[in-house]
C-alpha positions, -999 to +999 in steps of 0.1 A: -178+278-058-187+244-052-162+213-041-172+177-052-150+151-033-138+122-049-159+100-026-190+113-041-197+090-068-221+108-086-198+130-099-187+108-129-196+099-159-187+060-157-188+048-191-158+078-197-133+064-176-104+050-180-074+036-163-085+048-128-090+033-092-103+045-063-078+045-034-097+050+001-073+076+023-054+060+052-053+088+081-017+091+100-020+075+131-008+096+159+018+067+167+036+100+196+003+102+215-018+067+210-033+054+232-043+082+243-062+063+275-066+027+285-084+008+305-068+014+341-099+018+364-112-009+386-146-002+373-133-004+339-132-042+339-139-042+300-147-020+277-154-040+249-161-022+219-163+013+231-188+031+206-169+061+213-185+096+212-156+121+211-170+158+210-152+189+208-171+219+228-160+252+207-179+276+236-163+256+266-128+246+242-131+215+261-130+176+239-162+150+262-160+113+252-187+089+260-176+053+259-199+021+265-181-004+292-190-030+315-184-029+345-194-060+359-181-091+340-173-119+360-156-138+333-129-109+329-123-102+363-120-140+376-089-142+352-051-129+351-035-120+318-021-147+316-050-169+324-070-151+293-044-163+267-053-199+277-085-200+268-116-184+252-138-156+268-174-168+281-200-140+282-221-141+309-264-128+311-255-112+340-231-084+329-236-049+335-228-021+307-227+012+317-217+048+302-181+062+313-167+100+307-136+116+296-124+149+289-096+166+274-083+203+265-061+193+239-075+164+223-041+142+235-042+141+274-075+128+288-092+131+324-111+106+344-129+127+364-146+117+397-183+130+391-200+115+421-229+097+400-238+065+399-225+042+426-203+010+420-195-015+446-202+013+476-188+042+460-196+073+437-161+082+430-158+073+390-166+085+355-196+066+352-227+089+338-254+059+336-259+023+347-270-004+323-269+019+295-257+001+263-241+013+229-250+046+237-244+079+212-241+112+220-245+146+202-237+184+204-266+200+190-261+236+185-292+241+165-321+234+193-326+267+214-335+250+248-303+250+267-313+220+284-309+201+255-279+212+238-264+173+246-284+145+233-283+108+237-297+075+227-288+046+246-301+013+250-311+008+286-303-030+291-306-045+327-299-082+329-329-100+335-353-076+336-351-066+298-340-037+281-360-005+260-342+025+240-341+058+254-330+091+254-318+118+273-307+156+276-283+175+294-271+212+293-233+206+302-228+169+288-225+160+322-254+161+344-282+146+325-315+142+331-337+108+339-339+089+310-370+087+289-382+057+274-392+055+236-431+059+233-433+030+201-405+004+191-380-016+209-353-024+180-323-052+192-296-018+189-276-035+208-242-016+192-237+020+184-269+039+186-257+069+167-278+103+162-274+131+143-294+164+129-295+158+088-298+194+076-315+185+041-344+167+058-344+190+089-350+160+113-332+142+135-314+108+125-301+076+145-279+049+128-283+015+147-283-022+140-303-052+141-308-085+133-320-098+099-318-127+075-290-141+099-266-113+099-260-079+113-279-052+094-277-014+097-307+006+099-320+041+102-342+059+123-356+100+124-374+122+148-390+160+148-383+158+188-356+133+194-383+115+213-409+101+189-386+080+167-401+062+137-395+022+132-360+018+122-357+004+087-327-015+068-299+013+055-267-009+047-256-045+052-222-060+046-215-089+024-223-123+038-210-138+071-179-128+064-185-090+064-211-075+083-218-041+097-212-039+134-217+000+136-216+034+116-212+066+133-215+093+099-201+126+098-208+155+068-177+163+048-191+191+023-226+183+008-217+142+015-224+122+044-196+098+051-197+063+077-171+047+095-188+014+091-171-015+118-170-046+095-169-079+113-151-110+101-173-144+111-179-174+084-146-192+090-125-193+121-093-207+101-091-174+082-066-148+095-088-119+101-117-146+116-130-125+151-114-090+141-130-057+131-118-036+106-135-003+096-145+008+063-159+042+045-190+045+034-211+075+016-240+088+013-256+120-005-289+125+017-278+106+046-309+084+042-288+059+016-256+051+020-232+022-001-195+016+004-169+038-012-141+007-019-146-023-005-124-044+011-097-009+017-098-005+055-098+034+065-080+027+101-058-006+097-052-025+120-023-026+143+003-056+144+004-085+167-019-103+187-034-108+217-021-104+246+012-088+235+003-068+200-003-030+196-031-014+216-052-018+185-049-049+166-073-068+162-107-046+168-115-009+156-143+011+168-145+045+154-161+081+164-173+107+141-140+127+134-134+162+149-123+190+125-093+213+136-081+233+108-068+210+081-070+179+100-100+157+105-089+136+138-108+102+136-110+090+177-115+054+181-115+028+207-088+002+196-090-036+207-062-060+211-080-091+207-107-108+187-142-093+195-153-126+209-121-133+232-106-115+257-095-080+250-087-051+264-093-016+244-078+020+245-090+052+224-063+057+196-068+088+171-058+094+133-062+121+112-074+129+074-060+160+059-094+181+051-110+166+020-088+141+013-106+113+024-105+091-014-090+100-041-092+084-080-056+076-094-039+054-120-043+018-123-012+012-144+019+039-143+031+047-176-003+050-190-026+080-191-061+079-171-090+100-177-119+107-155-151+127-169-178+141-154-217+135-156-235+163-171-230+198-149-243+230-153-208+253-157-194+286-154-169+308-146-132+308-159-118+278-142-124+242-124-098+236-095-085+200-090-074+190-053-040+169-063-010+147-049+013+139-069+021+102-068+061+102-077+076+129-071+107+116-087+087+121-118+069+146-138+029+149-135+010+160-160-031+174-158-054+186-184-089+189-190-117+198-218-153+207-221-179+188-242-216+196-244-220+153-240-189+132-235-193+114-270-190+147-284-159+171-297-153+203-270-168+234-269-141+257-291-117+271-270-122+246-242-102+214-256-073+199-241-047+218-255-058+251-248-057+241-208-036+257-187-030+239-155-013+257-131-001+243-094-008+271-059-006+250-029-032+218-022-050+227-055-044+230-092-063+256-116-076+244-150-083+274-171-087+279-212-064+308-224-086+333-211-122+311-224-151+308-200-169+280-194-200+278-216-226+288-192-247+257-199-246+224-191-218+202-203-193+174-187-157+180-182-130+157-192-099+154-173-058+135-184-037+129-159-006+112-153+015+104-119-016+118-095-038+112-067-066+133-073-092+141-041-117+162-054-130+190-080-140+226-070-156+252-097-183+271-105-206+242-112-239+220-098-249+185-107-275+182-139-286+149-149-317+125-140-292+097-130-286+113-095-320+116-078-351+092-085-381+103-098-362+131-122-373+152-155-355+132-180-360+158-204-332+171-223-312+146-208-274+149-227-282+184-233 
């Protein structure tokens, strides 16, 4: 059985839709808890964006977090509080980023440690892991035999005014790393979240970063066999104008999918409200190469209320890590600012969660009115589809059927029209069956009615069929 999540957007047919928007999932805030830390030590004198890396260990049941900070900034700490509401923050060449650590059993309460590394101002005892390392990401990889390598990073090894060069680095506990070693070829600006991952499908490894281009902030994508030899990065995503571009992306797989928290930031015209701030959208991708946004314009962690200096923790900047999964929740970790990126801020790590799978979800666009979704062509079987459903109202009734046609401008296949469904409610999901029919062991696209639902994704005995979703494919038959 086979689950297609409503962010997946080949799944439908869309010339045989009606009456339907896609609503991007806004996770619960854990409002009991957040911020879970905040900036409090001295060598902490701003962590700016964050880039967040929040890991859970399952052998050690123990939650790392890498976080990018500076901690030497001489425009910050010359100035009160009150001071920085005055006027505007001035970035200084000669600050000094550097790559902190947290940990946590539970997730909630988090630990500073004193790990006796890297020396500030005369003095070992701090979280700091590595010196001038910039935007750096962090990965469990559970996959690569060597021990020594089971934590991997890319940073960005930046020392003022001596230059900066990517590199990467390995480490058995996540803690004590080895030295640093420098990329062999290229020497992209990555100066944000440098973000790897292990892509299954192309067994290779993959690192999400940014650059410059054509004026803006543009996303690109790396892979490696080794996680040393990296191949030029090359243009992924870009926003939309000035107004919207791509800060950073970690990804994270949610069944066959790969899904982005993409950090959108707001320049083009400072008299606009949101001018400065960074909000965080979804993006998707099916091979993890491509990826396009699910809803534009719908951010996935909003942002808190107020303003600088006296707002909520996270108000006016949002820097997300890829989610951890713990049983039905997906818990999104990210590092919260309470001022405009380019200003003074200060930032904390917040967390939100996703109920498993629910991360979009197609629903009406006007009450009252029936909406239909159908299906691109899919190879069926079996005696049932499920439908993963909220209902909208529950002051009202809700209503969910479905039929089977060999093309959608075509009648059903007998047996499997609408009103022989049977749809039938058992906890998160609803079954769809036919009065005892099968599906028609062929290919064929399924038509769904619904009324008064939220519906997050479809789970049968089916696989995608169709030369629309891959390049390059067999048109033959096509409809068929």
């Amino acid at each position: 059985m086979k689950t297609f999540l409503s962010v997946d957007r080949r799944l439908l047919n869309p010339q045989a839709i009606e009456n339907v928007e896609l609503k991007v999932a806004v996770p619960t805030k854990d409002t009991k808890n957040n911020p879970l830390f905040i900036q409090d030590m001295p060598w902490e004198i701003r962590i700016d964006n964050g880039y967040p890396n929040v890991i859970y260990d399952s052998r050690e049941q123990i939650f790392h977090c890498y976080y990018t900070l500076f901690i030497e900034d001489k425009d910050t700490e010359g100035t009160t509080l009150q001071e920085r509401t005055q006027r505007n923050y001035r970035p200084r060449m000669d600050r000094v980023t550097s790559l902190a650590y947290a940990h946590s059993k539970d997730g909630i309460h988090w630990e500073k440690p004193s790990l006796g590394l890297v020396d500030w101002r005369g003095s070992k005892k701090n979280n700091l892991l590595f010196r001038y390392a910039h935007g750096t990401g962090v990965m469990l990889d559970e996959q690569d035999k060597d021990a020594g390598r089971r934590f991997k990073m890319v940073t960005k090894v930046d020392v003022p005014g001596h230059g900066a060069h990517m590199a990467v680095g390995f480490s058995k506990d996540g803690i004590h790393w080895g030295e640093l070693i420098p990329w062999p070829e290229y020497n992209p600006q990555a100066d944000s979240h440098n973000f790897p991952f292990w892509n299954e499908e192309e067994q290779c490894y993959m690192l999400i970063s940014r650059i410059w281009k054509d004026g803006i902030r543009v996303t690109t994508i790396s892979h490696s066999q080794d996680f040393i030899h990296w191949s030029e990065p090359i243009e992924m995503l870009r926003g939309r104008g000035y107004e919207n571009q791509i800060y950073s992306m970690p990804v994270f797989k949610a069944q066959d999918l790969y899904l982005g928290l993409a950090s959108i930031i707001h320049e083009g015209d400072r008299t606009k409200e949101n001018f400065d701030c960074v909000d965080c959208e979804l993006a998707w991708s099916a091979d993890g190469k491509k990826f396009d946004f699910e809803a534009m314009d719908q951010p996935v962690i909003p942002r808190g209320t107020g303003h600088y200096p006296d707002g909520e923790f996270d108000n006016s900047c949002i820097y997300a890590s890829s989610p951890v999964i713990d049983g039905q929740k997906v818990w999104v970790y990210y590092m919260g600012g309470n001022g405009q990126h380019t200003n003074f801020r200060e930032s904390s790590l917040g967390r939100a969660y996703w109920e498993v799978d629910k991360f979009a979800c197609w629903t009406g666009r006007k009450e009252g009115i029936e909406s239909i979704l159908t299906t691109t062509t899919l190879t069926l079987s079996g005696d049932y589809v499920e439908v993963l459903a909220d209902v909208v109202d529950t002051e009202k009734d809700w209503e969910l059927a479905a039929s089977v046609h060999p093309v959608w401008t075509e009648n059903a296949y007998e047996g499997l029209r609408i009103e022989d469904a049977v749809a039938e409610k058992s906890g998160r999901w609803i079954r769809i069956s036919w009065k005892g029919e099968k599906l028609p062991d062929k290919s064929g696209c399924i038509r769904f009615k619904f009324q008064n639902l939220k519906i997050w994704a479809v789970r049968g005995e089916m696989e995608y069929k169709g030369h629309r979703l891959w390049e390059g494919a067999d048109m033959e038959n096509e409809g068929m």
